[in-house]
N, C-alpha and C positions, 0 to 999 in steps of 0.2 A: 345085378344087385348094386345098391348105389356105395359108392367108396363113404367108408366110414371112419369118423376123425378120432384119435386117439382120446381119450379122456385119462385127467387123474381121478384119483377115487373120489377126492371128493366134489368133483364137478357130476359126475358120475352119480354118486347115492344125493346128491343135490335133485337132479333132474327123475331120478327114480322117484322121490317122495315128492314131488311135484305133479308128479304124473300120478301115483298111488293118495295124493289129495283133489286132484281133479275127478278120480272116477266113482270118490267117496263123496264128489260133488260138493266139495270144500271147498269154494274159490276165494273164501276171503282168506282163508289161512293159506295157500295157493300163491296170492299177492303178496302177503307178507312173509312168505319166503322166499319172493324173488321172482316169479315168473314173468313179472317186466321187465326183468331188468338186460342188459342189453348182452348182446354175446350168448342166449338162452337159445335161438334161431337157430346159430351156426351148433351150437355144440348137442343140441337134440337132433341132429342128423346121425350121430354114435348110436341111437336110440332105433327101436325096433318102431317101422312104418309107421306101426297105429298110435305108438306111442307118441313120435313126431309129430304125427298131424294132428294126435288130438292138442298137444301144446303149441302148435300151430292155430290151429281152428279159436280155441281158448283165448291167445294173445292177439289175434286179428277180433276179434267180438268184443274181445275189453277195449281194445283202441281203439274200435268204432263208436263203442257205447258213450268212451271218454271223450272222446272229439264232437259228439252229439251235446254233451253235457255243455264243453266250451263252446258252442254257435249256441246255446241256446241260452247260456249265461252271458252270453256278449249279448244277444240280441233283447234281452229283456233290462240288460243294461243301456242300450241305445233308443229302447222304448220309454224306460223310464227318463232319457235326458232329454228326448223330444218333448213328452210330455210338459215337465219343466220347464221348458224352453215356451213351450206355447202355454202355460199357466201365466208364467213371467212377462209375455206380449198382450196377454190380455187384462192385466191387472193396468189402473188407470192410475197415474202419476199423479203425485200430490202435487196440489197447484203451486205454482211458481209467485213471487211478488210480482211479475210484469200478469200475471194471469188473476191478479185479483180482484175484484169489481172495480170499474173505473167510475170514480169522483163524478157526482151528480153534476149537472150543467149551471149556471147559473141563476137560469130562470127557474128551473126545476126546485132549485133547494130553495127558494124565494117562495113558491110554491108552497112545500114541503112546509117549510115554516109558518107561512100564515095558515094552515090548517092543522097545523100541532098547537098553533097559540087557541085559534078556536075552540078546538075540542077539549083546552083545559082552560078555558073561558078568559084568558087575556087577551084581547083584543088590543091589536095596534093601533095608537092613537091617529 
């Protein structure tokens, strides 16, 4: 029979209604009385077998379920800053002053000119 550790009473009627709200299949009321909390392991070893394992079994399945929760909220966190990251690479910079149209040539505006005087009918002398 495994060596069993002393309890006060009220570690005791603690881990009793923790155990009598798990089988009532209570586990949020369960959580908010403590079943995470630390030193719950060691002290349900006073606890009869079934008892222990079921708040064994119980606290190994919430801290799996929770640790699922955080890789899955980092990961949807690190999805969402990629993405980000590659909306922000693909978005196309606003043009700069040296990227502005570069100044017509000289013959070109020469150009430009005698056919803007044409087409509003002033003709160079």
């Amino acid at each position: 029979m495994p060596e069993r550790h002393a309890l006060d009473m009220a570690d005791s009627a603690r881990l009793r209604k923790l155990v009598s709200l798990l089988r009532a299949d209570d586990v949020d009321a369960a959580i908010d009385a403590g079943l995470m909390d630390d030193g719950v392991d060691n002290a349900a070893a006073a606890l009869p077998a079934a008892d222990a394992a079921l708040l064994a079994a119980t606290r190994a399945r919430l801290r799996a379920a929770w640790d699922a929760r955080d890789r899955y909220r980092a990961r949807n966190a690190r999805l969402a800053r990629r993405a980000a990251e590659r909306a922000a690479s693909r978005t196309i910079p606003p043009p700069t002053a040296s990227a502005a149209k570069p100044a017509l040539p000289a013959a070109a505006a020469a150009i430009l000119a005698r056919a803007k005087a044409r087409a509003t009918g002033n003709r160079p002398g």
